[in-house]
C-alpha positions as a Markdown table, in Angstrom:
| # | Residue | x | y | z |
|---|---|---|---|---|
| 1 | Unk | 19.4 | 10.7 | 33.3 |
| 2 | Unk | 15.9 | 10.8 | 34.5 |
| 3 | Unk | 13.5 | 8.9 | 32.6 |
| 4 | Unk | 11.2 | 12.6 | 31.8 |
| 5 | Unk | 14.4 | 13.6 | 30.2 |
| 6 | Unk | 15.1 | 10.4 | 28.5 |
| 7 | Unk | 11.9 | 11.1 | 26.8 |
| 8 | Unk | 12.4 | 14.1 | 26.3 |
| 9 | Unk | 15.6 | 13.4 | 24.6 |
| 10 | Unk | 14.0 | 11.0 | 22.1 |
| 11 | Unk | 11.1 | 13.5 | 21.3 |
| 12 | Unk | 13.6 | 15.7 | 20.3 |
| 13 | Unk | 15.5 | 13.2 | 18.3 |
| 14 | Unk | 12.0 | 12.2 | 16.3 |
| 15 | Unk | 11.3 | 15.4 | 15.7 |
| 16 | Unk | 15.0 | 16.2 | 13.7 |
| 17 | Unk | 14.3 | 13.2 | 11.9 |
| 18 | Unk | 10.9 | 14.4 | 11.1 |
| 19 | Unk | 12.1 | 18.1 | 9.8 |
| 20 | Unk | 15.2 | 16.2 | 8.1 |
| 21 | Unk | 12.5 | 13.6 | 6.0 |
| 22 | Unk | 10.4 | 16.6 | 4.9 |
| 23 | Unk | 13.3 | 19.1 | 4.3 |
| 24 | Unk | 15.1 | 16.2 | 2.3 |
| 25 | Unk | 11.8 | 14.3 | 0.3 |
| 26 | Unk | 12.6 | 15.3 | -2.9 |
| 27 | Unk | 16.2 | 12.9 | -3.2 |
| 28 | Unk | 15.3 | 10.4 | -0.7 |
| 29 | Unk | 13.0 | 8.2 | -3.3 |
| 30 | Unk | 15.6 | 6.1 | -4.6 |
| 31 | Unk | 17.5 | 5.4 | -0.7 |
| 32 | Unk | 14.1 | 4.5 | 0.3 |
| 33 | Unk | 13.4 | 2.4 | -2.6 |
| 34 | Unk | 16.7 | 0.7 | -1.8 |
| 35 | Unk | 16.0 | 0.0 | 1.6 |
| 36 | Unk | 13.1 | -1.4 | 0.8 |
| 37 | Unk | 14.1 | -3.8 | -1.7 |
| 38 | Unk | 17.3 | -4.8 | 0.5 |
| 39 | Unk | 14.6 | -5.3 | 3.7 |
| 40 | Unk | 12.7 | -7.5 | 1.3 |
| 41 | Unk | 15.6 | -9.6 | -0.5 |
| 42 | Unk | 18.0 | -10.1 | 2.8 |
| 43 | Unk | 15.7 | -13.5 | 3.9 |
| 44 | Unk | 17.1 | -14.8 | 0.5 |
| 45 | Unk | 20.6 | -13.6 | 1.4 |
| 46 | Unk | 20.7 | -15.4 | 4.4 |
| 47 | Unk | 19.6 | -18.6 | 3.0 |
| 48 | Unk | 21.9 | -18.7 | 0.6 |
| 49 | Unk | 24.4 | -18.0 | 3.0 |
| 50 | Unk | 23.3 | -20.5 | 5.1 |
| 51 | Unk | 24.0 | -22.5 | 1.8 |
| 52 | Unk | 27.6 | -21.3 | 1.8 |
| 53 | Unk | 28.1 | -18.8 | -0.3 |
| 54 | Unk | 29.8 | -15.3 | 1.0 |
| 55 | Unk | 27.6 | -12.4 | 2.3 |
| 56 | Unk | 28.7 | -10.4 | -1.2 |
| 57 | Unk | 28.3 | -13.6 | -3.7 |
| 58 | Unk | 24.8 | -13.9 | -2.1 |
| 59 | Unk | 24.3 | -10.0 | -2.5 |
| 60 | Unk | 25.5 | -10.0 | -5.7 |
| 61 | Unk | 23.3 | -13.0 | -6.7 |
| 62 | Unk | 19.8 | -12.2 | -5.5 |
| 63 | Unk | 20.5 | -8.8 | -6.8 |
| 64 | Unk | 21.0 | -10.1 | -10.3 |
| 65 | Unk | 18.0 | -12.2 | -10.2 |
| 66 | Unk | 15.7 | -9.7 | -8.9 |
| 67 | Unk | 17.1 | -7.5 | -11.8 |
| 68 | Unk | 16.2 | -9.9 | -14.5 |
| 69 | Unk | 13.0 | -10.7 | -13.1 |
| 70 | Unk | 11.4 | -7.0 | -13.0 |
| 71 | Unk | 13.0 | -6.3 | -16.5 |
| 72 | Unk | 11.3 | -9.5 | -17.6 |
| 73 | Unk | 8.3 | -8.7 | -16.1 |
| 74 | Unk | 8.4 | -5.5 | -18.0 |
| 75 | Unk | 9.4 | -6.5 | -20.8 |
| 76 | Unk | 6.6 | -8.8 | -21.2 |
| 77 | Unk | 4.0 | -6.8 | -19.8 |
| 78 | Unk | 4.7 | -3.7 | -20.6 |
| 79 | Unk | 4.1 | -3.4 | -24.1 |
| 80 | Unk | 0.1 | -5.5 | -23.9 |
| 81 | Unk | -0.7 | -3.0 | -21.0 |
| 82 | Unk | 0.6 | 0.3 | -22.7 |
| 83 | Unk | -1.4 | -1.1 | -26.1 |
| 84 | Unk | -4.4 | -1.7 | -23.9 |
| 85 | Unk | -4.5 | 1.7 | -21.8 |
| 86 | Unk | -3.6 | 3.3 | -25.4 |
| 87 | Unk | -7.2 | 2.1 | -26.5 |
| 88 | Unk | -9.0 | 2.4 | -23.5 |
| 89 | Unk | -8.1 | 5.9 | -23.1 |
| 90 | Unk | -9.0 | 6.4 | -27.1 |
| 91 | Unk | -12.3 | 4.5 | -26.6 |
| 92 | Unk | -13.2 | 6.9 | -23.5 |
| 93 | Unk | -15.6 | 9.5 | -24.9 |
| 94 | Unk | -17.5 | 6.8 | -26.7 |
| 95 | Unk | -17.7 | 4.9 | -24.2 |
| 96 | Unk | -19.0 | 7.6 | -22.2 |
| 97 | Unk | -21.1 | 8.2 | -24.7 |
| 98 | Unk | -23.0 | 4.5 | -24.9 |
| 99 | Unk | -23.3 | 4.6 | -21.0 |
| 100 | Unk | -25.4 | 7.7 | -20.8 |
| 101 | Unk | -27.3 | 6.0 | -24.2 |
| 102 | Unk | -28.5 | 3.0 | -21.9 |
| 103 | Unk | -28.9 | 4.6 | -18.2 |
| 104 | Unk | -30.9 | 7.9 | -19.3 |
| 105 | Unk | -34.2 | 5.4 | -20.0 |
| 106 | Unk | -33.6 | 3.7 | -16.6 |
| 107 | Unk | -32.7 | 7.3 | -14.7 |
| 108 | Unk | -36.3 | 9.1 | -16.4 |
| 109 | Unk | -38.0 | 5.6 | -14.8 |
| 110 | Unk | -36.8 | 6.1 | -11.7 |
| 111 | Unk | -37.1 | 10.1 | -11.9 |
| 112 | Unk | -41.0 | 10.1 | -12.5 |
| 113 | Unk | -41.5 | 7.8 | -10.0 |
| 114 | Unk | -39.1 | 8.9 | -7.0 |
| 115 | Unk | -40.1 | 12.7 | -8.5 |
| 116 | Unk | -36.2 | 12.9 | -8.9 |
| 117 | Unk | -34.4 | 16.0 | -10.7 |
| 118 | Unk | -34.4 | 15.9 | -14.4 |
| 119 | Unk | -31.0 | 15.0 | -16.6 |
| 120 | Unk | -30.7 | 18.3 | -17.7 |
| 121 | Unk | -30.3 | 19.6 | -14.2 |
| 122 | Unk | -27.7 | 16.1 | -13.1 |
| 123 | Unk | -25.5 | 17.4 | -16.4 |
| 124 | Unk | -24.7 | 20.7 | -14.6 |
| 125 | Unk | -24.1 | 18.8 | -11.1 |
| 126 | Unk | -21.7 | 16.1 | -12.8 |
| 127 | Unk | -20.1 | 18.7 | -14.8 |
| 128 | Unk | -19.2 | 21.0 | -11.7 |
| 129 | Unk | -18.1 | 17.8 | -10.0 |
| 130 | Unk | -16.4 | 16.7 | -12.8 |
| 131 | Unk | -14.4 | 19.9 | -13.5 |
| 132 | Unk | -13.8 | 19.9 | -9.6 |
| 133 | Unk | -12.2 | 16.2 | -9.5 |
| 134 | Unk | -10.0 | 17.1 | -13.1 |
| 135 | Unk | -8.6 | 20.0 | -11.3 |
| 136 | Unk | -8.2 | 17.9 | -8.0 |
| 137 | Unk | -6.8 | 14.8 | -9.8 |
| 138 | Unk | -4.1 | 17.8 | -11.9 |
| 139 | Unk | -2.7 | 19.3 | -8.5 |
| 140 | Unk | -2.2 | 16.1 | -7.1 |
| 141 | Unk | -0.2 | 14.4 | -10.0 |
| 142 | Unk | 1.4 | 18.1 | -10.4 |
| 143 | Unk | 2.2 | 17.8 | -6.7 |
| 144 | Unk | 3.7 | 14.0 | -6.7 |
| 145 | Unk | 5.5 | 14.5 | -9.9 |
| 146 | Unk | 7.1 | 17.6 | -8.6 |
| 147 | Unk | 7.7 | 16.1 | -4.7 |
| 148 | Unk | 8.9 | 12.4 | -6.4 |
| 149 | Unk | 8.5 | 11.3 | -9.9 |
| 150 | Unk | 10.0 | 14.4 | -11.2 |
| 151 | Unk | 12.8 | 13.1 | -14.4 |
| 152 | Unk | 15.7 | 13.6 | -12.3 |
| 153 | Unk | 14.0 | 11.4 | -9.6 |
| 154 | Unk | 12.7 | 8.8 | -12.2 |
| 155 | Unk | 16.2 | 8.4 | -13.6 |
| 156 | Unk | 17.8 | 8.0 | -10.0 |
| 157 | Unk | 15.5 | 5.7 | -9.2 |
| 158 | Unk | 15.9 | 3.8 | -12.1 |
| 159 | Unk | 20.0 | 3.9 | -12.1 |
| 160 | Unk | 20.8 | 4.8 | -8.1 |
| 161 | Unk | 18.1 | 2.1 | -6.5 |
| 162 | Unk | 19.7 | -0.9 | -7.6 |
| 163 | Unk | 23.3 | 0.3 | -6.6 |
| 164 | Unk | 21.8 | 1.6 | -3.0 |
| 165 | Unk | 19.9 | -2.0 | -2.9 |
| 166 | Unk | 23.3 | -3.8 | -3.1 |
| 167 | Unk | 25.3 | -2.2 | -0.7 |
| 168 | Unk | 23.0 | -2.2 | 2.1 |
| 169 | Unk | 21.9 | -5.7 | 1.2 |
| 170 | Unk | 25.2 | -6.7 | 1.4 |
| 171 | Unk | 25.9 | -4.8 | 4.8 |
| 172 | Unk | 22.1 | -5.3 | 6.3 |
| 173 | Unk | 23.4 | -7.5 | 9.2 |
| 174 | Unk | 26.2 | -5.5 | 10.2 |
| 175 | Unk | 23.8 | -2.3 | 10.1 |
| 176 | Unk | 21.4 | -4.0 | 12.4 |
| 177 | Unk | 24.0 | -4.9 | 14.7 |
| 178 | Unk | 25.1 | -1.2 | 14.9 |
| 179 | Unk | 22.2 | 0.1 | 15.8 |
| 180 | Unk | 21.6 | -2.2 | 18.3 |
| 181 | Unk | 24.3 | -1.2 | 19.8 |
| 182 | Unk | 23.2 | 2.6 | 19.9 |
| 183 | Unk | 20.4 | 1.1 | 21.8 |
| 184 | Unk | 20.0 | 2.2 | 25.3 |
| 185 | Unk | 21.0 | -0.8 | 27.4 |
| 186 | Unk | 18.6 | -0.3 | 30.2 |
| 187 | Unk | 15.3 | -0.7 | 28.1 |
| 188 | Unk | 17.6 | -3.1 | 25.8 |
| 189 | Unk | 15.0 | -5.9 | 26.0 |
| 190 | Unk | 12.0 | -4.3 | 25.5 |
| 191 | Unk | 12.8 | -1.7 | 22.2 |
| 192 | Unk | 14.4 | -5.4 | 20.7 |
| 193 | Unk | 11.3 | -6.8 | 21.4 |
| 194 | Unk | 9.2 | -4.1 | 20.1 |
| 195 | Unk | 11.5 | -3.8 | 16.9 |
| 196 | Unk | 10.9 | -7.6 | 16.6 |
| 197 | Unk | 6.8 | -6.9 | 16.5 |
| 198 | Unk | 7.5 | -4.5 | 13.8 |
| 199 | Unk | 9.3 | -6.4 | 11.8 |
| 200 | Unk | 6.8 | -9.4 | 12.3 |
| 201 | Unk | 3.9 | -7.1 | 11.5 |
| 202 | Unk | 5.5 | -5.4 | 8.6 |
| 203 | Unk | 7.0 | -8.3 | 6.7 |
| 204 | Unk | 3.4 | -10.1 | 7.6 |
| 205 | Unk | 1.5 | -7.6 | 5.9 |
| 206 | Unk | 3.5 | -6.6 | 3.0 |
| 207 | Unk | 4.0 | -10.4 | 1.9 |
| 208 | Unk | 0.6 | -11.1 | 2.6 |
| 209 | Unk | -0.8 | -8.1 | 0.7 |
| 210 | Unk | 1.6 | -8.5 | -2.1 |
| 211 | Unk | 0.4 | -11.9 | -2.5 |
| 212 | Unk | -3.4 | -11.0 | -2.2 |
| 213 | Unk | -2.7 | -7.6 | -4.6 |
| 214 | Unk | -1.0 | -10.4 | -7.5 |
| 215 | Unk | -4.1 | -13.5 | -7.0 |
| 216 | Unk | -6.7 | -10.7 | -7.7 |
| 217 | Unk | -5.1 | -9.4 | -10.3 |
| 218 | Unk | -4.5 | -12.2 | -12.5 |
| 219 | Unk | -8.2 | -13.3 | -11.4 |
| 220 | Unk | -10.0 | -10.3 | -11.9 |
| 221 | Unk | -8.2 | -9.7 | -15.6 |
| 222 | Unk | -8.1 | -13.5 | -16.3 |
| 223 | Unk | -12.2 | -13.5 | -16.2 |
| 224 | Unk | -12.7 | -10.7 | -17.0 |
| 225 | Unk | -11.7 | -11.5 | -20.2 |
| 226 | Unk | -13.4 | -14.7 | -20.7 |
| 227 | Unk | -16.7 | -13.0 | -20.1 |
| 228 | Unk | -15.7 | -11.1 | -22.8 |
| 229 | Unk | -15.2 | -7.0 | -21.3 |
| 230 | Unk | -13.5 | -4.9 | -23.2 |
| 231 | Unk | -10.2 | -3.6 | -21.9 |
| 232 | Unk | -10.7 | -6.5 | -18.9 |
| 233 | Unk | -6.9 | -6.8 | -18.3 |
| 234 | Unk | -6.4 | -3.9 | -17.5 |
| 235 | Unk | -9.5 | -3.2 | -15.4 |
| 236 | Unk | -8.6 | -6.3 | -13.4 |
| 237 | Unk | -4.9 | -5.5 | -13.0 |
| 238 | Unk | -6.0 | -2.1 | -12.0 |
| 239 | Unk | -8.2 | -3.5 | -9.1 |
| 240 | Unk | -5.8 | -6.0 | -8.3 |
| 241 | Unk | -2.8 | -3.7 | -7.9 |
| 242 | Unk | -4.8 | -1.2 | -5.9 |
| 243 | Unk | -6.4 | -3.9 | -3.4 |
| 244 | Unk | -3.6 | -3.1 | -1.6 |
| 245 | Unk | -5.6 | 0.3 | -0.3 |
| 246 | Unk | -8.4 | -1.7 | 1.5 |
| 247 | Unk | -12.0 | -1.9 | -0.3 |
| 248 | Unk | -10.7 | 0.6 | -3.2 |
| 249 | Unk | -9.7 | -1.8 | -5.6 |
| 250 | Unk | -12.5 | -3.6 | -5.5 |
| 251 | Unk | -15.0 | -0.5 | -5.6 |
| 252 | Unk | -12.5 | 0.9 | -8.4 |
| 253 | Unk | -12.9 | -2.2 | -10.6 |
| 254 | Unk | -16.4 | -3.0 | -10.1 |
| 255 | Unk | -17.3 | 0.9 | -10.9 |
| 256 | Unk | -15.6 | 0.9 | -14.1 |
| 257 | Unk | -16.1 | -2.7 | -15.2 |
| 258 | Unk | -19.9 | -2.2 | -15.0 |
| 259 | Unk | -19.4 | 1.6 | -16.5 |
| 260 | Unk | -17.7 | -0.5 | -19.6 |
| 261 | Unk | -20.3 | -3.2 | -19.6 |
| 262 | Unk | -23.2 | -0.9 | -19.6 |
| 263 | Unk | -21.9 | 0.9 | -22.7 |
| 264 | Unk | -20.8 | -2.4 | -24.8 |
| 265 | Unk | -23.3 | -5.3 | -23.8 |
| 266 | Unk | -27.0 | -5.0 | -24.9 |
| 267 | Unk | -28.2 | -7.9 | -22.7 |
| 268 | Unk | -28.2 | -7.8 | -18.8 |
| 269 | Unk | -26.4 | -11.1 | -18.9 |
| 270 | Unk | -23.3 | -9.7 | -19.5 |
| 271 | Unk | -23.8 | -6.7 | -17.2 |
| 272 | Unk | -24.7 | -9.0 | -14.4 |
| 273 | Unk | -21.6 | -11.8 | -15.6 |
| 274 | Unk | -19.2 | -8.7 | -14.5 |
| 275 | Unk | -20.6 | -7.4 | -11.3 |
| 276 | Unk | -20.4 | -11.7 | -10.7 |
| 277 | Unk | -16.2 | -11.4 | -11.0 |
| 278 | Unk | -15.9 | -8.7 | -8.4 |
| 279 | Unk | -18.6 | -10.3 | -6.1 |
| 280 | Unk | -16.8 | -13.7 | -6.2 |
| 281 | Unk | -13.6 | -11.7 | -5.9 |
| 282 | Unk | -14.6 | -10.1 | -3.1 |
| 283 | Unk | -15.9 | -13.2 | -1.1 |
| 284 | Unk | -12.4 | -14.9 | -2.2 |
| 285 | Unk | -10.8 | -12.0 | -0.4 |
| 286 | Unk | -12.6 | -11.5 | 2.7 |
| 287 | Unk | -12.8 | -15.5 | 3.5 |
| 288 | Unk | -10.0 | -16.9 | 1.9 |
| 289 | Unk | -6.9 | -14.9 | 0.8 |
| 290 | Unk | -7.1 | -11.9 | 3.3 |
| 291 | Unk | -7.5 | -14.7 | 6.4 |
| 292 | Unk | -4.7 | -16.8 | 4.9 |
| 293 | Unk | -2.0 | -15.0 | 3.4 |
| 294 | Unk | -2.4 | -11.5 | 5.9 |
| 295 | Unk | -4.4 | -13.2 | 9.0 |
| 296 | Unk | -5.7 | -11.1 | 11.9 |
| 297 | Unk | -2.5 | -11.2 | 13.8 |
| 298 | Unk | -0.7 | -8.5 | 11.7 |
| 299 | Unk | -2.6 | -5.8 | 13.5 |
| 300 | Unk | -3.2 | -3.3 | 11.0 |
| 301 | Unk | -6.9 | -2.2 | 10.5 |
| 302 | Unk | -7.8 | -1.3 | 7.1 |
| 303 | Unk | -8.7 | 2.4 | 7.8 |
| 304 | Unk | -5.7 | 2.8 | 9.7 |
| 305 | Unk | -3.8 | 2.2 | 6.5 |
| 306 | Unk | -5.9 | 4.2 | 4.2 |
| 307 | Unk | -5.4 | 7.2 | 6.4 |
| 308 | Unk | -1.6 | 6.8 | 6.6 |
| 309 | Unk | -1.2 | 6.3 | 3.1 |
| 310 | Unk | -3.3 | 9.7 | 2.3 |
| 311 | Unk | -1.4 | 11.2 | 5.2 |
| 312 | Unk | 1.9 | 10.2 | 4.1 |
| 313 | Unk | 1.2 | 11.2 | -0.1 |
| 314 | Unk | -0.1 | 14.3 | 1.1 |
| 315 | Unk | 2.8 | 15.0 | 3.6 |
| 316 | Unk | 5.8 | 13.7 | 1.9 |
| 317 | Unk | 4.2 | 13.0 | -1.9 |
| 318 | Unk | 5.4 | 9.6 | -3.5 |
| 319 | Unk | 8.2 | 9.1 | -0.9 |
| 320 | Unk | 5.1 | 9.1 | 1.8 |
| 321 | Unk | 3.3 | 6.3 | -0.2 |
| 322 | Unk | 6.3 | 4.5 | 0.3 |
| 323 | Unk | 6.7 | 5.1 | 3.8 |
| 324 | Unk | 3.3 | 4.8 | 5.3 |
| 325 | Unk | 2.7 | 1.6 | 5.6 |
| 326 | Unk | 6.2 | 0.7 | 7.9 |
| 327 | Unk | 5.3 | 3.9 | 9.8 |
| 328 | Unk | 1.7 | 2.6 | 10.8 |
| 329 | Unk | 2.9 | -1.1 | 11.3 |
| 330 | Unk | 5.9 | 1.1 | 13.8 |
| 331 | Unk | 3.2 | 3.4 | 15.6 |
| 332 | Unk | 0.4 | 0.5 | 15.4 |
| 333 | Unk | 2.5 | -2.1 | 17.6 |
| 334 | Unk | 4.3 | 1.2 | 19.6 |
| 335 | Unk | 0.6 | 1.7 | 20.6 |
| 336 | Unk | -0.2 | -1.6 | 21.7 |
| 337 | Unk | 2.6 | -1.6 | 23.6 |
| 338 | Unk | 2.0 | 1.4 | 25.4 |
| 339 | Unk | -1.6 | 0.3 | 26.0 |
| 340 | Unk | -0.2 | -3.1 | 27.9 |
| 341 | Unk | 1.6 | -0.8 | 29.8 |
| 342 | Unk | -1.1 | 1.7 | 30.5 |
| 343 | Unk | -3.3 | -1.6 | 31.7 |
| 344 | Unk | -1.0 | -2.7 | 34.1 |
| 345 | Unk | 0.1 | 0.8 | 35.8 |
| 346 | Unk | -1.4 | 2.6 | 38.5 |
| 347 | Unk | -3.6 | 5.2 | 36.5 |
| 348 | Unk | -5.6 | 2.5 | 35.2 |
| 349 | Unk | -5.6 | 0.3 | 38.2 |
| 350 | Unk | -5.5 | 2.9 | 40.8 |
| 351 | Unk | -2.5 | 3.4 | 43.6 |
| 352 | Unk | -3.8 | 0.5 | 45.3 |
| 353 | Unk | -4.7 | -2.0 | 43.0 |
| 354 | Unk | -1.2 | -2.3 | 41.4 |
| 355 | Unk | 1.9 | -2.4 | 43.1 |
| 356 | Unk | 4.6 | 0.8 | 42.8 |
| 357 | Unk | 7.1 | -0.3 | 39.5 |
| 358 | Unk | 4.5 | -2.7 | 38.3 |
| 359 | Unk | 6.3 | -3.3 | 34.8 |
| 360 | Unk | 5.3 | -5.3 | 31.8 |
| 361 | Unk | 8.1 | -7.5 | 30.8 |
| 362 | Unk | 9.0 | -7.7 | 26.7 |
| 363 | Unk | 7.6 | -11.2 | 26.9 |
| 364 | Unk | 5.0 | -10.9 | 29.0 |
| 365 | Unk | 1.3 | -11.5 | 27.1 |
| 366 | Unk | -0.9 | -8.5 | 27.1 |
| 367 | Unk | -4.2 | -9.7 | 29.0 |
């Protein structure tokens, strides 16, 4: 087979599997879920059965004790975060309220001297964009609980991800060694090494990020709280959780924290103690935490993943969220590797600066 129709072949092939992910989105959550989960727990079946313990004793273990650590997790979390979004979302409209109390005076400063439009005339621009964002923020939880958290969904994921979980975590290494078999043998080095770079960079980032997502959490809420801002857990958890979208949590969080802090604190002290947490959390992130638990080898740039996972919730809903990130780490190193190619071929270098079948071997460093 020539090698135009070997790639021809394998366009093809994505392209089913493309058509067969959309046409199929709405019961794939939970299989997803599962494979997740399984890709994430099969380090700790191997080391247990490096330990000694059978493939399905170690299966069956981790599965139990990843079990009994979410429903302990939710168990014990659950109820103070349901109690504390309860009375945030009750305390809303005052709070509203008490903001607009305190920034009018500063807004009519700056409006006499900038000669900026009056409130009255701001109330009708918010309120447009305000009614615009409601019915935005409406469609899209209509779409993604109709495309993925739908209640047959929710209760499949609930009861179907833990059984899928098992059985491929039990069976992950003889999987992998079936589909390396599919693999074409001539270009059986370099899609192993490729799938090896993915794996590195995916595992890399998701550990990393996970880690990053949980220390900013429990900072953000933990001090949040001792400076004494109302609802501060769950602002803090909030930007914690979505740090894992590059620069929104901490936007997120600091945006409401200070919206909270103008309406409840009298004294600029306060005001100034909260926009302190997410400074200092941010500086934590960009020097510390981001270098050393991600690091710049990973490979993915931040507004690569921003725009894969608004690609993938917008093409696929929920399911997409889930998928974007291991589709960007795939595409991000597929790209790299193409580029090392491109580098050392003849329509970069030109017929007679590089030899006819000048390859780049699997191993070979990318200058």
């Amino acid at each position: 087979m020539s090698p135009a129709r070997q790639i021809r072949t394998w366009l093809i092939a994505l392209a089913v599997f493309i058509v067969l992910l959309y046409l199929l989105r709405g019961i794939l959550l939970p299989f997803v879920a599962g494979m997740a989960m399984a890709y994430v727990l099969d380090p700790f079946c191997d080391q247990l059965e490096r330990w000694g313990l059978s493939r399905t004793w170690a299966t069956s273990v981790v599965t139990v004790i990843a079990l009994l650590v979410v429903v302990i997790i939710l168990l014990s979390l659950a109820p103070v975060l349901l109690q504390e979004i309860s009375n945030f979302l009750s305390s809303l409209p005052d709070l509203v309220h008490r903001a607009q109390e305190r920034l009018i005076p500063i807004y009519e400063a700056f409006r006499h001297r900038f000669n900026l439009p009056p409130v009255s005339e701001l109330n009708t621009i918010a309120q447009s964009r305000l009614g615009a964002a409601v019915n935005w923020l409406a469609q899209a939880a209509q779409q993604l609980l109709g495309q993925g958290l739908a209640l047959a969904n929710l209760l499949s994921l609930v009861f179907i991800t833990p059984v899928v979980t098992f059985y491929l975590l039990r069976d992950w290494d003889v999987l992998v060694a079936r589909i390396d078999g599919l693999l074409p043998r001539q270009h059986l080095l370099a899609i192993r090494s490729q799938f090896r770079e993915v794996d590195r960079t995916l595992a890399g980032f998701a550990r990393g990020q996970a880690m990053v997502c949980l220390t900013l959490g429990v900072f953000y809420a933990v001090t949040l709280a001792l400076v004494g801002l109302p609802f501060g857990i769950v602002v803090g958890l909030l930007a914690g959780l979505l740090t894992f979208i590059p620069y929104v949590g901490a936007m997120t969080g600091f945006i409401t924290g200070i919206a909270i802090a103008l309406a409840q604190f009298s004294d600029w002290t306060h005001i100034a103690m909260v926009a302190g947490v997410f400074l200092v959390g941010q500086i934590l992130e960009s020097n510390l935490l981001t270098p050393k638990l991600v690091g710049d080898r990973v490979g993915l740039h931040p507004v690569w993943i921003i725009f894969a996972l608004l690609a993938g919730g917008a093409l696929f809903g929920f399911l997409g969220l889930l998928l974007a990130v291991p589709a960007a780490a795939a595409i991000g190193v597929l790209v790299r590797f193409a580029a090392a190619h491109y580098r050392h071929s003849t329509l970069y270098l030109g017929p007679e600066a590089a030899p006819s079948g000048t390859i780049l071997r699997p191993d070979q460093p990318e200058e």
